[in-house]
NUMIDO-35545 format. One record per residue: residue in three letters; x negated, y negated, z negated of N, C-alpha, C in turn. Coordinates in pm, whole numbers, plus 50000, padded with zeros to 5 digits. Last residue first. Example, Ala and Ser with C-alpha at 12.3 -4.5 7.8 and 13.67 -1.06 7.14 Angstrom:
# residues 2
SER487155022549292486335010649286487104999749213;ALA486815056949220487705045049220486805033049220;
This chain:
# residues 61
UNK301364698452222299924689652203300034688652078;UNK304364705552206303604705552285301824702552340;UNK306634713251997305504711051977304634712452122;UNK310034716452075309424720852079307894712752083;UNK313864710452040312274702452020311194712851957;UNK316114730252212314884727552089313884716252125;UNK317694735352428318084728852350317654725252222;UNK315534741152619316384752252611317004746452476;UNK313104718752509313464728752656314524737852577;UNK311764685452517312764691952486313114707752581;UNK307984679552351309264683152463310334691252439;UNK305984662152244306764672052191308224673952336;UNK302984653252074303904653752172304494670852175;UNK301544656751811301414644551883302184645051990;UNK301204679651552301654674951655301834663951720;UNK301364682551269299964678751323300004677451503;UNK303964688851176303714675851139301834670051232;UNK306314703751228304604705551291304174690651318;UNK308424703051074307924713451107306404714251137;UNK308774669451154308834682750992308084691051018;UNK309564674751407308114664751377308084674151223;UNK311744685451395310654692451477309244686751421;UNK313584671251279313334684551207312184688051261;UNK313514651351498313044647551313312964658251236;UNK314674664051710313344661851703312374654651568;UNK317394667351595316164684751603315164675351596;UNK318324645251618318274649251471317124662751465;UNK318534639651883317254631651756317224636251647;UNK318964645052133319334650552013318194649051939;UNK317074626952352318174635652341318074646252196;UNK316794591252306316424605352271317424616352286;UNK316304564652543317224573752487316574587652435;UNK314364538052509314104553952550315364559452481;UNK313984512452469313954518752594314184532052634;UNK316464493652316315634504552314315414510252431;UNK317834467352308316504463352264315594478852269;UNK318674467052713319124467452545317704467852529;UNK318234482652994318664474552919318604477252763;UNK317994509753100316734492853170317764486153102;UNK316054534152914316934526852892316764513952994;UNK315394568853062315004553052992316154543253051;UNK315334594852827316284589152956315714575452923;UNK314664627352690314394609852700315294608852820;UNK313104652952727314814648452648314494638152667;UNK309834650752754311034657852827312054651952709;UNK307294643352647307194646452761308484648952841;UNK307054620252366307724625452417308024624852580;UNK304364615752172304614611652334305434626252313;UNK304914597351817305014610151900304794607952086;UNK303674584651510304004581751661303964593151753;UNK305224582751210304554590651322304764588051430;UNK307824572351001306104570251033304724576951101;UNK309484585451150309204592251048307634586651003;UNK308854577251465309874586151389308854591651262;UNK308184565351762307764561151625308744566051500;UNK307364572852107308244565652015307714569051865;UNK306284568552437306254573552314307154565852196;UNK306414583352753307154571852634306384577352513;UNK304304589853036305254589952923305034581952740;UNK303274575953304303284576053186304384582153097;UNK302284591553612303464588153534303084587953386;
């Protein structure tokens, strides 16, 4: 299984968990609560994937 990646903050992230994919429209990946995961990328800017658990975007890789 591939996971998504998406493009926030001029950073490309693989998001492993919060996502939902989209089979329509111009976006494929629903983010769940996008505003933590733009605080999260902040935070740990040397991070490349990032999963959602217990209602945080958390640094995973």
């Amino acid at each position: 299984m591939s996971y998504p990646t998406i493009e926030l903050q001029d950073k490309k992230v693989i998001l492993l968990s919060g996502y939902q994919m989209m089979k329509t429209g111009d976006r494929p990946v629903e983010v769940t609560d996008k505003p933590k995961l733009e605080d999260s990328i902040k935070k740990h800017g040397d991070a490349v994937a990032f999963t959602y658990y217990a209602g945080r975007w958390i640094p995973a890789a």
